[in-house]
N, CA, C and O atoms as CSV, one atom per row, in Angstrom:
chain,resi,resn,atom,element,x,y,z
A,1,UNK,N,N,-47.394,75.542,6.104
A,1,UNK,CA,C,-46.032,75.057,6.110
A,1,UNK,C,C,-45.852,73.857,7.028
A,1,UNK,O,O,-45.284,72.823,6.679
A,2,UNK,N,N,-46.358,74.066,8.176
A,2,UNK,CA,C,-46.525,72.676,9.275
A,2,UNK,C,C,-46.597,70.931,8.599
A,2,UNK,O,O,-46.028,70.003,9.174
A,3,UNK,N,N,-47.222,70.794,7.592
A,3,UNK,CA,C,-47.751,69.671,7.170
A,3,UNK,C,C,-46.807,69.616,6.163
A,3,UNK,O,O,-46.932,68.528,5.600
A,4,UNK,N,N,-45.834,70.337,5.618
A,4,UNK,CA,C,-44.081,70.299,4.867
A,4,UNK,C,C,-43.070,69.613,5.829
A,4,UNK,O,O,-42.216,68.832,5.409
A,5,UNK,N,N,-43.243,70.026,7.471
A,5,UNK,CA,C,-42.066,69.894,7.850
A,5,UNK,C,C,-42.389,68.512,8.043
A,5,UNK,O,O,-41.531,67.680,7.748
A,6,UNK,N,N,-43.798,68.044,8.615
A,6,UNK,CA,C,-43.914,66.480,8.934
A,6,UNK,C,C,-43.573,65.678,7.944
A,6,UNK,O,O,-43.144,64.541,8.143
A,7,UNK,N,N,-43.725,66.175,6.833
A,7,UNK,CA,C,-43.740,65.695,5.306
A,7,UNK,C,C,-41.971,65.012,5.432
A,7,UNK,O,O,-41.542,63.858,5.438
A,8,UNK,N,N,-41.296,66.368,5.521
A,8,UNK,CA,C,-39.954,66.178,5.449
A,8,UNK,C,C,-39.157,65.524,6.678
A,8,UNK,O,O,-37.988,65.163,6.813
A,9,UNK,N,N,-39.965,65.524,7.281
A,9,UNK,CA,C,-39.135,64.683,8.901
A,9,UNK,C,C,-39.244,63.035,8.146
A,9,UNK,O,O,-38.336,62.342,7.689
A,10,UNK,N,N,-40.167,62.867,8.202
A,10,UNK,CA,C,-40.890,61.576,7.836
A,10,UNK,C,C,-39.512,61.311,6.130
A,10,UNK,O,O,-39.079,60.193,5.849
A,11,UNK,N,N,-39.253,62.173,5.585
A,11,UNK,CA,C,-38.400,61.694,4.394
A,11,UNK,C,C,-37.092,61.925,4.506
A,11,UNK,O,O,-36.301,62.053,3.572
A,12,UNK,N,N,-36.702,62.017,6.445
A,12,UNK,CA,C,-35.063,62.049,6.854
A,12,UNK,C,C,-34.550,63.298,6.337
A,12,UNK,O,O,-33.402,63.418,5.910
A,13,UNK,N,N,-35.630,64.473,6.388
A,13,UNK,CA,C,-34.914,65.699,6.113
A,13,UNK,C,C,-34.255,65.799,7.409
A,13,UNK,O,O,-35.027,65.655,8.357
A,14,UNK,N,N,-32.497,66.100,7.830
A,14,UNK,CA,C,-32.008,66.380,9.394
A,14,UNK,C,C,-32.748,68.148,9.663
A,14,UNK,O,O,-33.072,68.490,10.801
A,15,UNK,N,N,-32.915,69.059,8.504
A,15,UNK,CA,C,-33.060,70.241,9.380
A,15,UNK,C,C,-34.328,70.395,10.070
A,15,UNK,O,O,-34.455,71.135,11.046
A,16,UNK,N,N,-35.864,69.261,9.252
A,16,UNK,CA,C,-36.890,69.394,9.682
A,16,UNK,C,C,-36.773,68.527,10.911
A,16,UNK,O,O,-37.382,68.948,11.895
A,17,UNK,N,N,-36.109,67.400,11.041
A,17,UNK,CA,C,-35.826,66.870,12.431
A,17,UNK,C,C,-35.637,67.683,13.228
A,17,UNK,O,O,-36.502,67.853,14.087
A,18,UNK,N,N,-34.259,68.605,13.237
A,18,UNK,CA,C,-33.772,69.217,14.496
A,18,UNK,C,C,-35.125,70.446,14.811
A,18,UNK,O,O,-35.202,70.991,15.912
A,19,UNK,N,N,-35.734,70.634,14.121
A,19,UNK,CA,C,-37.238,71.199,14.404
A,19,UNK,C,C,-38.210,70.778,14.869
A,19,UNK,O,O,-38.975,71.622,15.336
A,20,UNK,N,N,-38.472,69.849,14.925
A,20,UNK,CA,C,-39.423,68.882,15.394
A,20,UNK,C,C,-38.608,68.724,17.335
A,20,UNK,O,O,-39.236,68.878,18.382
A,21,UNK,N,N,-37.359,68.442,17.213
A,21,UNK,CA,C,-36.971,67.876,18.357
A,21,UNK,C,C,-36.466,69.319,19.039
A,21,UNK,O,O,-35.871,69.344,20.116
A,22,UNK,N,N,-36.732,70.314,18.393
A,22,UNK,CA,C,-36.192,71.891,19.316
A,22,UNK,C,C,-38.032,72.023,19.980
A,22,UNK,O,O,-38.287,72.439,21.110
A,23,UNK,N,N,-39.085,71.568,18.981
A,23,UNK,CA,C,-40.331,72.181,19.677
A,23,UNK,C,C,-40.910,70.788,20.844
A,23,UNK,O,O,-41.973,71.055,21.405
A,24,UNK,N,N,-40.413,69.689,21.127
A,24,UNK,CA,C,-40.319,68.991,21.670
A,24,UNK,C,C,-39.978,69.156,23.054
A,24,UNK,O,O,-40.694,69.040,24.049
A,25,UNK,N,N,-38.456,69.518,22.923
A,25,UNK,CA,C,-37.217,70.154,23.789
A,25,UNK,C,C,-38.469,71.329,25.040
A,25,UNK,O,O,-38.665,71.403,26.253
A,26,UNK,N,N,-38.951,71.955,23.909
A,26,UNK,CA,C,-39.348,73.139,24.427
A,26,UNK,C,C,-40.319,72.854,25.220
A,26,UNK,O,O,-40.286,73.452,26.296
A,27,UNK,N,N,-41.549,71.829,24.978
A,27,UNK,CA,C,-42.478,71.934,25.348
A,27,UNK,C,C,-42.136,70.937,26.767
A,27,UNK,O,O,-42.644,71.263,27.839
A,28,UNK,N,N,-41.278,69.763,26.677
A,28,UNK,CA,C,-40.616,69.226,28.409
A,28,UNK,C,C,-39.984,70.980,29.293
A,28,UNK,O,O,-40.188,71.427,30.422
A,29,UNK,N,N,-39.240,71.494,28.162
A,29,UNK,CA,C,-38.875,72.539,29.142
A,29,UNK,C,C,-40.133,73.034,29.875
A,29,UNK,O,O,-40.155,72.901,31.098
A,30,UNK,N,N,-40.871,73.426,29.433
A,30,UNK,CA,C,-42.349,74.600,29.744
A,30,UNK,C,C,-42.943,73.226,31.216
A,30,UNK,O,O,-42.869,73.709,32.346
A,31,UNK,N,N,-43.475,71.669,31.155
A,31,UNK,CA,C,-43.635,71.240,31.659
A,31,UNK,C,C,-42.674,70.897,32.827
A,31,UNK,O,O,-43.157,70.481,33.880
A,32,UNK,N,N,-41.785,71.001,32.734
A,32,UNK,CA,C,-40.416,71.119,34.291
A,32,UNK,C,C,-41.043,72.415,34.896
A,32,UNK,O,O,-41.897,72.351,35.781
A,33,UNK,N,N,-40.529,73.740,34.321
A,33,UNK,CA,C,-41.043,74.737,34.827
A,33,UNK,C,C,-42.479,74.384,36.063
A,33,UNK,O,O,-42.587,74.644,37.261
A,34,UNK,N,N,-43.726,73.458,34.745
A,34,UNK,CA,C,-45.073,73.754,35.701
A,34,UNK,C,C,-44.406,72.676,37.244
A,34,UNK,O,O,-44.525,72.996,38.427
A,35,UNK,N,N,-43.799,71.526,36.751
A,35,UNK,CA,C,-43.363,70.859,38.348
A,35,UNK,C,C,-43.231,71.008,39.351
A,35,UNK,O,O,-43.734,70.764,40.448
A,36,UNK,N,N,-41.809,71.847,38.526
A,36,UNK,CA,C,-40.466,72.817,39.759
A,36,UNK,C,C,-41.567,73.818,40.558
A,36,UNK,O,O,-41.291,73.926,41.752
A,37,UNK,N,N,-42.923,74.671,40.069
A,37,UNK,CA,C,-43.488,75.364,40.508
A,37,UNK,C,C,-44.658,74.595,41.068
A,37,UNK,O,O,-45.739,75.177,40.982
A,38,UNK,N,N,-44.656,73.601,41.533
A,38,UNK,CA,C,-45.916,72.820,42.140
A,38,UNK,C,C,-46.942,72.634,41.018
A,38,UNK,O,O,-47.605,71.597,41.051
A,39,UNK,N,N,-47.127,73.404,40.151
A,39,UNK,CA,C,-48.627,73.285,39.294
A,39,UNK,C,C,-48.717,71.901,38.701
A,39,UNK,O,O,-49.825,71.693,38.206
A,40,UNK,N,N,-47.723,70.722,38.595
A,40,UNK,CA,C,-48.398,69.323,38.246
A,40,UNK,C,C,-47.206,68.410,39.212
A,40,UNK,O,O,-46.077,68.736,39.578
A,41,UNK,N,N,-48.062,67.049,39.448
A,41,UNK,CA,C,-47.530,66.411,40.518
A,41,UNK,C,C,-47.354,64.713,39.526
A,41,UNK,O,O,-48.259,63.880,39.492
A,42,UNK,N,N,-46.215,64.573,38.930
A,42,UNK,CA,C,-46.333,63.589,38.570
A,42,UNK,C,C,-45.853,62.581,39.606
A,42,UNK,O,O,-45.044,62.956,40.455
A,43,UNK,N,N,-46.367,61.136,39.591
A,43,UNK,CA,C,-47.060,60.583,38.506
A,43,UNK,C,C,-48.705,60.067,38.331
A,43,UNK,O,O,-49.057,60.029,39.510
A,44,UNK,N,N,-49.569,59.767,37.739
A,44,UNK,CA,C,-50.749,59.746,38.151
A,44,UNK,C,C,-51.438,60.609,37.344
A,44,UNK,O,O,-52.664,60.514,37.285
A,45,UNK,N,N,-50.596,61.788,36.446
A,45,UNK,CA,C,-51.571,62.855,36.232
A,45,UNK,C,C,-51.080,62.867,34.264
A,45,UNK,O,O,-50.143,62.296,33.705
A,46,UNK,N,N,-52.354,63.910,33.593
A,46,UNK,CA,C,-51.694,63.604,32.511
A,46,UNK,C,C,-51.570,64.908,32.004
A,46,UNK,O,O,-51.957,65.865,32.673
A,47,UNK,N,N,-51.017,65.061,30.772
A,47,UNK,CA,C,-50.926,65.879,30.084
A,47,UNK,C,C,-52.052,66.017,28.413
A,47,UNK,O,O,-52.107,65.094,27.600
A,48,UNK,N,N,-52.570,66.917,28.303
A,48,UNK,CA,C,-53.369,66.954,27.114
A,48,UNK,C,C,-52.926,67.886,26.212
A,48,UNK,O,O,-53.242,69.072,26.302
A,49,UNK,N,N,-52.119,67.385,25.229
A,49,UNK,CA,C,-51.680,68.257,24.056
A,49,UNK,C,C,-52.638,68.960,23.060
A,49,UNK,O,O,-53.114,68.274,22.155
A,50,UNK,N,N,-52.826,69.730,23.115
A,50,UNK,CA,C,-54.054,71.073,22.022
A,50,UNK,C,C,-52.776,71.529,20.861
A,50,UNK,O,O,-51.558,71.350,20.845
A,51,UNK,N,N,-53.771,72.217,19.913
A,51,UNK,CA,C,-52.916,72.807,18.516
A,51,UNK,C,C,-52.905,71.985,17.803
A,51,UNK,O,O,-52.757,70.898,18.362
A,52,UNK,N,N,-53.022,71.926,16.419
A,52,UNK,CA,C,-53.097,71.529,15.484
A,52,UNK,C,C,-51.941,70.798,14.955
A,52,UNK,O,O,-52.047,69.773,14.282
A,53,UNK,N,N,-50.416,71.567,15.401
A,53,UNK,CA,C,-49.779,70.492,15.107
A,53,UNK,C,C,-49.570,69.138,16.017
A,53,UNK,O,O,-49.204,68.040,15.597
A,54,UNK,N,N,-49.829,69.419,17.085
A,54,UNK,CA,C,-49.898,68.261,17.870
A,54,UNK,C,C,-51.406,67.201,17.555
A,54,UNK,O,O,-51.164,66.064,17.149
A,55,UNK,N,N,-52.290,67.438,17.670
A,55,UNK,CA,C,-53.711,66.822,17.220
A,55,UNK,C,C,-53.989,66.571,15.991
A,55,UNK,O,O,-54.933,65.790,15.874
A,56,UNK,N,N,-53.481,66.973,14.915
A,56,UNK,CA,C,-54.421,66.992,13.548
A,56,UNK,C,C,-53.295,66.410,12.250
A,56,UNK,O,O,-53.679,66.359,11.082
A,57,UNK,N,N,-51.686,65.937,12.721
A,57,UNK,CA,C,-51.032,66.123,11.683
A,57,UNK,C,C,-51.073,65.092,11.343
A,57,UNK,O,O,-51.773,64.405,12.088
A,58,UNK,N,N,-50.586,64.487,10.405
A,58,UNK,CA,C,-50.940,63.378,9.563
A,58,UNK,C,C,-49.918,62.108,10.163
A,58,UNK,O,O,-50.136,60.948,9.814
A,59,UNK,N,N,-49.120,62.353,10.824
A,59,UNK,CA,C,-47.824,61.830,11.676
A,59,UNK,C,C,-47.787,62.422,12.843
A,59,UNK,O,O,-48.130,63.586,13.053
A,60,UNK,N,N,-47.176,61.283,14.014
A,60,UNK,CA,C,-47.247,61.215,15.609
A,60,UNK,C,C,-46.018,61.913,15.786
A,60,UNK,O,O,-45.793,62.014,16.992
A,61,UNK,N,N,-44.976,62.528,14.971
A,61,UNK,CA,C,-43.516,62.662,15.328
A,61,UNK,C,C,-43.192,63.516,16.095
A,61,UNK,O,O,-42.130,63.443,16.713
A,62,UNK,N,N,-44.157,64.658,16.243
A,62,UNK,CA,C,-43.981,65.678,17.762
A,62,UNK,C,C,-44.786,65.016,18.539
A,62,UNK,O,O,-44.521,65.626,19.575
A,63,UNK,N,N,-45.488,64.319,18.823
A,63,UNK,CA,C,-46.263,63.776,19.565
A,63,UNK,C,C,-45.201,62.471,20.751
A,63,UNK,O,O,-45.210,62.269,21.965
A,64,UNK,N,N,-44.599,62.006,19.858
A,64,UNK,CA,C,-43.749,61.002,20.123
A,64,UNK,C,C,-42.346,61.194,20.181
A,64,UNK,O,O,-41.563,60.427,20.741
A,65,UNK,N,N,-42.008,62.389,19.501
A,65,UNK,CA,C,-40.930,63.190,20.773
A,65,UNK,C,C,-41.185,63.339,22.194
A,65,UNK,O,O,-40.427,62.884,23.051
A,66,UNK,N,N,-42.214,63.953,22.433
A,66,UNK,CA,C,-42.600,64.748,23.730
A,66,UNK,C,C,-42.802,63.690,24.482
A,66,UNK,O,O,-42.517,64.012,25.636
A,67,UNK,N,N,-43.208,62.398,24.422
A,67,UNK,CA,C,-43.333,61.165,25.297
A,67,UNK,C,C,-42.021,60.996,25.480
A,67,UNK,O,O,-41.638,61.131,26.643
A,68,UNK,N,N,-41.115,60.707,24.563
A,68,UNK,CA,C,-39.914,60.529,24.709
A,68,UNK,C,C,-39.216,60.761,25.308
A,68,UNK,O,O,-38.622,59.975,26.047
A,69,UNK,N,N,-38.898,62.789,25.134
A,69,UNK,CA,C,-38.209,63.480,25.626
A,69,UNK,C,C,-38.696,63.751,27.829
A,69,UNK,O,O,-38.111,64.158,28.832
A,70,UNK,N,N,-39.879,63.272,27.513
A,70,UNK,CA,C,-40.840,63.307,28.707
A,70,UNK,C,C,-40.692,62.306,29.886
A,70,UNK,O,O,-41.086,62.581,31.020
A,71,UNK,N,N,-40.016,60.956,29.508
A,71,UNK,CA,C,-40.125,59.465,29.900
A,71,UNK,C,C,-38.188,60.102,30.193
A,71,UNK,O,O,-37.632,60.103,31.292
A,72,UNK,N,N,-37.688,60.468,29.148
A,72,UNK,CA,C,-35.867,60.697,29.677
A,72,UNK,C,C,-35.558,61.628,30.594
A,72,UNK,O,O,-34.557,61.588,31.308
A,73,UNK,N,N,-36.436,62.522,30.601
A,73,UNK,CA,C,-36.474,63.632,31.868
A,73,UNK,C,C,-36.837,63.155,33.232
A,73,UNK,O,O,-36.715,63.947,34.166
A,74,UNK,N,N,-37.408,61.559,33.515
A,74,UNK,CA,C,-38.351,61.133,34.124
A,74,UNK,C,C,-39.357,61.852,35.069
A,74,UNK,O,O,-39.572,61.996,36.273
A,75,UNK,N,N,-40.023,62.351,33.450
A,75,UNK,CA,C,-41.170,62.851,34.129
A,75,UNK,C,C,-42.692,61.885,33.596
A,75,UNK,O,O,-43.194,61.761,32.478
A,76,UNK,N,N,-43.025,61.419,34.713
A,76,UNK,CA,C,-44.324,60.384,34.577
A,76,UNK,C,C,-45.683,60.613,33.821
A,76,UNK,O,O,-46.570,59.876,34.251
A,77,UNK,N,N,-45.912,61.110,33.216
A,77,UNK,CA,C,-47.313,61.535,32.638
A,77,UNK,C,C,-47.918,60.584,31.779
A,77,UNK,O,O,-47.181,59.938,31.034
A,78,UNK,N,N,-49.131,60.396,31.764
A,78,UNK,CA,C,-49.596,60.438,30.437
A,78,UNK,C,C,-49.899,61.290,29.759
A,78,UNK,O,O,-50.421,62.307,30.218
A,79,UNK,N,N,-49.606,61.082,28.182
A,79,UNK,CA,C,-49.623,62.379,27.503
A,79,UNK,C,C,-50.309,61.968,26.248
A,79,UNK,O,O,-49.887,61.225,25.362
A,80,UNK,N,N,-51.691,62.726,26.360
A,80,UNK,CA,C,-53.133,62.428,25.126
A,80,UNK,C,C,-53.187,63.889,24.604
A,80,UNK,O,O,-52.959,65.058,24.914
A,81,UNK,N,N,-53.625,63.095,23.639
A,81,UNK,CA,C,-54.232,64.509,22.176
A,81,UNK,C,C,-55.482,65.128,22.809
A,81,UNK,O,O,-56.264,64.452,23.479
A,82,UNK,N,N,-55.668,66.637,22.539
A,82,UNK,CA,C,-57.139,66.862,22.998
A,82,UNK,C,C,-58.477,66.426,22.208
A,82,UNK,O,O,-58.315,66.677,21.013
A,83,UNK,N,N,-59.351,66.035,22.384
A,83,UNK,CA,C,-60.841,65.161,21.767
A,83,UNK,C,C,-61.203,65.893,21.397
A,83,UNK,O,O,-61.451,65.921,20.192
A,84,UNK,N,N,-61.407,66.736,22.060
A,84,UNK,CA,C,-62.779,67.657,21.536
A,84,UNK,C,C,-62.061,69.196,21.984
A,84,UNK,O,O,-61.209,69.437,22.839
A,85,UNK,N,N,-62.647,69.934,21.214
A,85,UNK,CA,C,-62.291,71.214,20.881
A,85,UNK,C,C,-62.778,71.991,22.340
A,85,UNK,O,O,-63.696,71.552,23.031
A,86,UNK,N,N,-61.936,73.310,22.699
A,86,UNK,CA,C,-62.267,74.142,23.911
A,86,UNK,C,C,-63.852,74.187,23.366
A,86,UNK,O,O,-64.788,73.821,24.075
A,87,UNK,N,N,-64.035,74.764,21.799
A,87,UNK,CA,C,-65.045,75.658,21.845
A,87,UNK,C,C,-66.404,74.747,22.132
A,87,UNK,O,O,-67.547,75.173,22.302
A,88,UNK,N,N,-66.056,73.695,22.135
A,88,UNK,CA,C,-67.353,72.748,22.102
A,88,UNK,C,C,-68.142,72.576,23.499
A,88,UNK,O,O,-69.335,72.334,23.679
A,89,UNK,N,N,-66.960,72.805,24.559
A,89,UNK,CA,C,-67.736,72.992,25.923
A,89,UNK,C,C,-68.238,74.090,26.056
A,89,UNK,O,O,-69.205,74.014,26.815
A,90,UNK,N,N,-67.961,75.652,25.484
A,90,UNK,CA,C,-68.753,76.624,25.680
A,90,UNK,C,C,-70.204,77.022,24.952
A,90,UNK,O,O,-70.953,77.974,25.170
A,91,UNK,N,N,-70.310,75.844,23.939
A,91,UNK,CA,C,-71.187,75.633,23.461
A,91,UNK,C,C,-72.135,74.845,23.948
A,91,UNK,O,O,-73.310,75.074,23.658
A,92,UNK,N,N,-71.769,73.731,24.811
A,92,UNK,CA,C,-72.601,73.122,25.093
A,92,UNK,C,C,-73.016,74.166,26.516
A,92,UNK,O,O,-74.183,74.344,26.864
A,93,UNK,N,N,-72.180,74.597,27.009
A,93,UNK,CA,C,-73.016,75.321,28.418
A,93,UNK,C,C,-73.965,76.597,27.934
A,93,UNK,O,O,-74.887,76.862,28.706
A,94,UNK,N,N,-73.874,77.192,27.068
A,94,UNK,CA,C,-74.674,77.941,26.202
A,94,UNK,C,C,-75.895,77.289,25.990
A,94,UNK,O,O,-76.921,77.808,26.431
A,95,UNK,N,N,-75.927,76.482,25.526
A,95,UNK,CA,C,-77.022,75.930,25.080
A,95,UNK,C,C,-78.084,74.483,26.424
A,95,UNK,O,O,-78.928,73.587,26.382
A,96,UNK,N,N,-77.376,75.070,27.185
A,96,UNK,CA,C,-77.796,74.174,28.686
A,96,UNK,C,C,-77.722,75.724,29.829
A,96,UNK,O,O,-77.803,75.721,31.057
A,97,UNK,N,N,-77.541,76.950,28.887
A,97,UNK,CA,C,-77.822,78.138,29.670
A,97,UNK,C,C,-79.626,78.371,30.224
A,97,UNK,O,O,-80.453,78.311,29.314
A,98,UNK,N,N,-79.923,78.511,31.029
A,98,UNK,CA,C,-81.211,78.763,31.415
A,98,UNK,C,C,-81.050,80.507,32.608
A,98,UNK,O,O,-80.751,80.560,33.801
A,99,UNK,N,N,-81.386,81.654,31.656
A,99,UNK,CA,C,-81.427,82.620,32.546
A,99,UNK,C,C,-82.117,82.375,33.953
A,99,UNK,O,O,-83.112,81.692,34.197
A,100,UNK,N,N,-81.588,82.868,34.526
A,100,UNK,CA,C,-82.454,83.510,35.940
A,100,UNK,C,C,-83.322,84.685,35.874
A,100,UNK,O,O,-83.026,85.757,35.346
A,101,UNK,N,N,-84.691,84.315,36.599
A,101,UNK,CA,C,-85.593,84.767,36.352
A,101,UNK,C,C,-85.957,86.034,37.616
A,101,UNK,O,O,-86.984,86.708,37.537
């Protein structure tokens, strides 16, 4: 369904908008929270967005909310897509595993 709503944001649907800009909303909320609680010190530091709808959709439009909504809150970050997958670092330390003997 994810790759409908981008579909429909992108063709001025307003209800898939106000969806896009409620999971936006949400995700500055969740980042105030880490602030207000010391866990990030902007500015200088960034943010790395994971999940598929943020990384993989065919359109930047939650992506470019969250800068948005991020820059009006003035909160300083940079804010990048994740590269490479969690699972790829546990793979590589797996395979750079050497038991102890």
């Amino acid at each position: 369904m994810a790759p409908l709503l981008f579909i429909a944001e992108e063709q001025g649907d307003e209800a898939a908008s106000q969806i896009l800009h409620w999971q936006a909303d949400e995700f500055v909320k969740t980042v105030r929270v880490l602030i207000d609680a010391g866990e990030y010190r902007p500015p200088d530091q960034q943010i790395i967005l994971a999940g598929s709808l943020l990384t993989k959709s065919s359109t930047k439009a939650l992506r470019r909310l969250i800068r948005e909504k991020l820059m009006k809150e003035g909160i300083d970050f940079r804010v990048l897509p994740l590269v490479d997958e969690p699972v790829s670092g546990a793979v590589q330390m797996a395979m750079n595993y050497k038991p102890m003997k």
